[in-house]
C-alpha positions as CSV (number, residue, x, y, z in Angstrom):
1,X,-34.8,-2.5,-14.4
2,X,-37.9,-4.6,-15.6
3,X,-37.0,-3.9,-19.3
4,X,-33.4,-5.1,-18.5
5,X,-34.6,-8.3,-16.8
6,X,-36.6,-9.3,-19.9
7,X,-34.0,-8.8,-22.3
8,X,-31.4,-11.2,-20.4
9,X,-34.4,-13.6,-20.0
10,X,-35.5,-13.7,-23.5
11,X,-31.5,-13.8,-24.8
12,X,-30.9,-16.9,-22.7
13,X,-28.8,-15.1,-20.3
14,X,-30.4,-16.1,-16.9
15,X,-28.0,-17.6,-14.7
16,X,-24.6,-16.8,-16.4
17,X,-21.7,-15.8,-14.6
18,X,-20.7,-12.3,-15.3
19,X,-17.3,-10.0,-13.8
20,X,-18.7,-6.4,-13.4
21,X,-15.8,-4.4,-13.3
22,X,-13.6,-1.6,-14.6
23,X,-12.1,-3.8,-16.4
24,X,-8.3,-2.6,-16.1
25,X,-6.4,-4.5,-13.7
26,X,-4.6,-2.7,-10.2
27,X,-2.8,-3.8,-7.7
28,X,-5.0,-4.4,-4.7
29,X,-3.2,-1.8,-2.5
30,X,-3.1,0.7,-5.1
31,X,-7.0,-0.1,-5.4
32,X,-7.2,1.0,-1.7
33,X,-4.4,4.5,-1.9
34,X,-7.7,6.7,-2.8
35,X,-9.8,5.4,0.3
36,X,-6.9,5.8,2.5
37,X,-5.3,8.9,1.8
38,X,-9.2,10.6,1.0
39,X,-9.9,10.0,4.5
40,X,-6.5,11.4,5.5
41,X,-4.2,8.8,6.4
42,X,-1.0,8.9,4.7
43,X,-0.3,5.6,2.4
44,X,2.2,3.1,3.9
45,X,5.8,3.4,2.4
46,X,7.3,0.6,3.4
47,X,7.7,-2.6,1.2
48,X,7.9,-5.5,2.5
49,X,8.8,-8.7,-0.1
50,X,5.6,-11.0,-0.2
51,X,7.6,-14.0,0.6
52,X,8.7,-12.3,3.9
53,X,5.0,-11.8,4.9
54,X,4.3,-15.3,3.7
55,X,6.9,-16.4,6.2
56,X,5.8,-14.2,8.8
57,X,1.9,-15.4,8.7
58,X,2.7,-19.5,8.1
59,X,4.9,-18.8,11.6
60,X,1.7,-17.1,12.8
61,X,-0.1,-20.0,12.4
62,X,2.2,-22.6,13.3
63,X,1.7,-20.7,16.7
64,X,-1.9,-20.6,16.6
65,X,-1.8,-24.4,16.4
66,X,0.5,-25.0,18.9
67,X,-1.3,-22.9,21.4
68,X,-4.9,-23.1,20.5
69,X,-5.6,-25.2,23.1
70,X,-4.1,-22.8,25.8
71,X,-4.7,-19.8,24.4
72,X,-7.2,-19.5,21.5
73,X,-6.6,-16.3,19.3
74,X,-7.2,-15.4,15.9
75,X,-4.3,-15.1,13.8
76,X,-3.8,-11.6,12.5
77,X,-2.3,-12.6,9.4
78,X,-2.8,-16.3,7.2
79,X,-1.2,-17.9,4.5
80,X,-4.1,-17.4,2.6
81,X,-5.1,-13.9,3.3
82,X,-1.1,-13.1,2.1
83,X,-1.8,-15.1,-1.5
84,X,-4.9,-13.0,-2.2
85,X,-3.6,-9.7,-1.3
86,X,0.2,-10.3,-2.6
87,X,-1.3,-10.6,-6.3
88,X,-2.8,-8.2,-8.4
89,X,-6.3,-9.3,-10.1
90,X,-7.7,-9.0,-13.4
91,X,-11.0,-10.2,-14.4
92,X,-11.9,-10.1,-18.6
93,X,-15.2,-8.4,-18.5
94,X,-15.6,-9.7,-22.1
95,X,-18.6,-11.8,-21.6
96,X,-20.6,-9.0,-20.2
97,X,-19.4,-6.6,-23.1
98,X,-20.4,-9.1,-25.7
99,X,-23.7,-10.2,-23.9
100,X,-25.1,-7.6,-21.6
101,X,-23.6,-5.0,-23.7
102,X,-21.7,-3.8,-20.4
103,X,-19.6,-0.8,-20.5
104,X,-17.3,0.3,-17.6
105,X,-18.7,4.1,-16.5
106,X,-15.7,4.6,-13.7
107,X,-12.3,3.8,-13.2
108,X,-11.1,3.0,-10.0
109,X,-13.5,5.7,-8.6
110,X,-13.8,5.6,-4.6
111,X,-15.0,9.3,-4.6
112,X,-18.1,8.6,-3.5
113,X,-17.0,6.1,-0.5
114,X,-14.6,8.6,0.7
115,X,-17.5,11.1,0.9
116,X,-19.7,8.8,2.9
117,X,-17.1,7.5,5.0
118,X,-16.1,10.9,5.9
119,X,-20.1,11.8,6.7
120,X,-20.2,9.3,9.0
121,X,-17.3,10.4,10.8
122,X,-14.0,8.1,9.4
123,X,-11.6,10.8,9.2
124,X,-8.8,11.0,10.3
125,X,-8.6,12.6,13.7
126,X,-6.2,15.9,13.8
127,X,-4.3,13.9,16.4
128,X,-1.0,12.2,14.6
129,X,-0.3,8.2,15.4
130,X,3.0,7.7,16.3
131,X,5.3,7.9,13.6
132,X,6.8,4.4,11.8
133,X,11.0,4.0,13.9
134,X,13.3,1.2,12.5
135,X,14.0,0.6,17.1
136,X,10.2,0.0,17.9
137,X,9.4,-2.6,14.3
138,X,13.6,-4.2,15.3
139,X,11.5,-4.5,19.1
140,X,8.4,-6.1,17.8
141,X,11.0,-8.6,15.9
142,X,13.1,-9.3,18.4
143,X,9.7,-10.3,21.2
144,X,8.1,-12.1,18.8
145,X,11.0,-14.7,17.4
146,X,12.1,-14.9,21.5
147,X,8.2,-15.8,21.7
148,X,8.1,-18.4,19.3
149,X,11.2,-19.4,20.5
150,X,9.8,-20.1,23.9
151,X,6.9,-22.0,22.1
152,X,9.1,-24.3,20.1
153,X,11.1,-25.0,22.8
154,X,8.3,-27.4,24.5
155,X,8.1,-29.2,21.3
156,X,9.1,-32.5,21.7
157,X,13.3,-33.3,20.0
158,X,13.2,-35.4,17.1
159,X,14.8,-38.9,18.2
């Protein structure tokens, strides 16, 4: 490690920026399929369009503004949070290739956190969650646009 700190010294490299990575690009929730389905959950199967979701957290916090002063909650979903998970990221690992003379060991490899998630008890309990019905998600609809229909309705009319 001391070795390795001398050579970036004595190149000039101290201080640089570098992305540390496998290099390929994945889909955030395809990054994650491995962790999840290692530790025996099964992987979600329904899509939902990004723009939907979008909607869905700027109403979130349209409600979290309104009420904050009565109720103060954190909002389970942002605007933000949906823009950095809705994208898939890539980050050129060039500069460390050229530089450092990086090269990318494992791909997409979350072996190892599986392993010590599952030490330290994560599994999945043998007990199944209730299963995904089109009636219960239609239900959570339904209460929460009457919810924020109750909300808006003690906004004042615009004249």
């Amino acid at each position: 490690m001391r070795r390795r700190a001398v050579f970036i010294s004595s190149r000039g490299l101290s201080g640089q920026a570098y992305f540390i990575s496998d290099g390929k690009p994945i889909n955030n929730f395809e990054f994650f399929r491995p962790l999840i389905e290692g530790l025996g959950y099964s992987f979600p199967t329904l899509r939902l369009p990004v723009w939907l979701i979008f909607y869905f957290a700027a109403l979130t916090e349209l409600i979290h503004n309104l009420v904050a002063n009565i109720y103060n909650f954190q909002p389970f979903l942002t605007c933000t949070e949906v823009s950095k998970t809705g994208v898939t990221h890539y980050f050129s690992i060039m500069k460390a290739e050229k530089q450092l003379g990086y090269t990318p060991t494992k791909q997409n490899d979350l072996s190892e956190a599986v392993k010590i998630l599952k030490e330290s008890g994560c599994l999945k309990a043998t007990k199944d969650r209730k299963t995904f019905t089109w009636n219960s998600f239609l239900f959570n609809i339904i209460l929460g646009l009457i919810f924020a229909a109750i909300i808006l309705s003690f906004l004042p009319l615009a004249a």
